[in-house]
Backbone as JSON, one array per atom type, in Angstrom:
{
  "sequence": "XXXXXXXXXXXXXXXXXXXXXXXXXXXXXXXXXXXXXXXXXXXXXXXXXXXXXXXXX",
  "N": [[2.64, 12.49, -14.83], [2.36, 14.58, -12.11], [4.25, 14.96, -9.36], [2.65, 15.65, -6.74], [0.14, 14.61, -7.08], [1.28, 11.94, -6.92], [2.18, 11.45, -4.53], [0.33, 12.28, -3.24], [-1.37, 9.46, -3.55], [0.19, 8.35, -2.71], [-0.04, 8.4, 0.08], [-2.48, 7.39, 0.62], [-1.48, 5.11, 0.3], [0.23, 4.47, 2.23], [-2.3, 4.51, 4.65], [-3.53, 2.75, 4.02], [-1.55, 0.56, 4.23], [-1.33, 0.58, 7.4], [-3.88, -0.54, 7.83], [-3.4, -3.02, 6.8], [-1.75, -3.98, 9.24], [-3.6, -3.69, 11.73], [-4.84, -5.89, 10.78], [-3.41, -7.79, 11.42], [-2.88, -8.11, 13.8], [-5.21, -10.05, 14.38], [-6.51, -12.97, 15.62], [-7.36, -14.94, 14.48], [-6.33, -15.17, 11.81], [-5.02, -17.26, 10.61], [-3.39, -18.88, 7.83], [-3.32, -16.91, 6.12], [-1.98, -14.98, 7.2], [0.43, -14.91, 5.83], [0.32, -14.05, 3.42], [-0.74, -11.36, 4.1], [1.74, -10.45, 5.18], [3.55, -10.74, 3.36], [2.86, -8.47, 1.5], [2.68, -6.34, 3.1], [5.62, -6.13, 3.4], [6.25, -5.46, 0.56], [4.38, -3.42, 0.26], [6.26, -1.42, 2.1], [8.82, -1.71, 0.85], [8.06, -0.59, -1.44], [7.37, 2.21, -0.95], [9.84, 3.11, 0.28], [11.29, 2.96, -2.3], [10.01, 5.05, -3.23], [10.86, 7.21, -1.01], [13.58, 7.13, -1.98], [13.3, 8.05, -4.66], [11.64, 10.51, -4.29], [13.01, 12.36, -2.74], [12.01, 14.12, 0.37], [10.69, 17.54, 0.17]],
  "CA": [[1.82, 12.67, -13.65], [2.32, 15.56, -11.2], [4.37, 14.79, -8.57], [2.29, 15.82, -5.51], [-0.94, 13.63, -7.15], [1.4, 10.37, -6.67], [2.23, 11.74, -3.58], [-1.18, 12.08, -2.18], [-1.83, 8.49, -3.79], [1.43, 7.16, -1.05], [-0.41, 8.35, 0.93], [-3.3, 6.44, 0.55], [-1.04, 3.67, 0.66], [0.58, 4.41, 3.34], [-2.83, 4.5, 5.37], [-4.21, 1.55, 3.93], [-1.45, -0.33, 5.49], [-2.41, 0.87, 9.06], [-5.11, -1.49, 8.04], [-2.97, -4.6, 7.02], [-1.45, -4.31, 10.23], [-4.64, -4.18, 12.41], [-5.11, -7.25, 10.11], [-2.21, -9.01, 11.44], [-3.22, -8.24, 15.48], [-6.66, -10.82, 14.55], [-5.52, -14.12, 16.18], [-8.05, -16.13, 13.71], [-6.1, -15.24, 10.49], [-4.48, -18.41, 9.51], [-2.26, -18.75, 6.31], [-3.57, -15.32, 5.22], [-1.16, -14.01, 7.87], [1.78, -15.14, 4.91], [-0.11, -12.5, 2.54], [-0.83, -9.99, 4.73], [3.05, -10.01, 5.74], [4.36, -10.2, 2.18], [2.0, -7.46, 1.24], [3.5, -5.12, 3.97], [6.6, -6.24, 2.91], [6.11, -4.82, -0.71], [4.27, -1.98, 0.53], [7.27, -1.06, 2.86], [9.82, -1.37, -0.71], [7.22, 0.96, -2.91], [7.63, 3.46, 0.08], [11.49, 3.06, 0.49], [11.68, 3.49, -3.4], [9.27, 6.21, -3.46], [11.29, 8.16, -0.58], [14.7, 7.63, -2.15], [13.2, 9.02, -5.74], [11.23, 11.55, -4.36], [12.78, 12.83, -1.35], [11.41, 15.49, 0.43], [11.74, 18.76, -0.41]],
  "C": [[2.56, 13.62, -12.7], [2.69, 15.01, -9.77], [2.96, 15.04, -6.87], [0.95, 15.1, -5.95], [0.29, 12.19, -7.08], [2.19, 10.69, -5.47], [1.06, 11.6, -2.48], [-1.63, 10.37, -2.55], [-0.88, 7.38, -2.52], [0.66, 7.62, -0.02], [-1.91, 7.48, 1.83], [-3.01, 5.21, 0.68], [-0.87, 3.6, 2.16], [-0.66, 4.59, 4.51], [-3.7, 3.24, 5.23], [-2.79, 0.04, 4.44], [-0.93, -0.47, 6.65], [-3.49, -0.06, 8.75], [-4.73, -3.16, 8.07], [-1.91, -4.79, 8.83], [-2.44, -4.19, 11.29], [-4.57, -5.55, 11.84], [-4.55, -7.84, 11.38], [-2.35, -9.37, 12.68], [-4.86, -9.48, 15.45], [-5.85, -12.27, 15.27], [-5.99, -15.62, 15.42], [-7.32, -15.75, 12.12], [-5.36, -16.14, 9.93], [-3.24, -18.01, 8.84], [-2.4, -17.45, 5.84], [-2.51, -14.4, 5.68], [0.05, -13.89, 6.8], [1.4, -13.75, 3.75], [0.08, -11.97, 3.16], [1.44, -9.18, 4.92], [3.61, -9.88, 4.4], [3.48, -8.88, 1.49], [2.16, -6.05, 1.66], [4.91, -5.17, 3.39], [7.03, -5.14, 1.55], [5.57, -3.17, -0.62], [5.75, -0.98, 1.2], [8.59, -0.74, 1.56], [9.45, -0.64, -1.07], [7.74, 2.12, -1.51], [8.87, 3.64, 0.34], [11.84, 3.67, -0.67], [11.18, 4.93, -3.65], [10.04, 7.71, -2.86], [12.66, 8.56, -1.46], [14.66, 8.35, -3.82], [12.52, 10.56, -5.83], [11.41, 12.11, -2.93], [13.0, 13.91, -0.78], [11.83, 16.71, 0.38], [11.47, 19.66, 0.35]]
}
């Protein structure tokens, strides 16, 4: 796969979670808040790994 297509795909990540963190500002989310936060969590690793294998050029 072509670097700059799994590039544009982080990036898709990286804007979908801008969404789990709106999530997290709801004040009715319960237990879901434990997902949502390990979810960022994981997202936040793939993006850490992602920078230190592909970093920028």
């Amino acid at each position: 796969m072509e670097v700059q297509v799994i590039r544009d795909r982080v990036e898709t990540i990286k804007a979908k979670r801008e969404a789990l963190i709106r999530l997290l500002e709801q004040p009715d989310l319960g237990t879901l808040r434990i997902d949502v936060n390990q979810a960022l969590e994981e997202i936040d690793d793939l993006l850490e790994e992602f920078d230190r294998t592909f970093p920028n050029e």
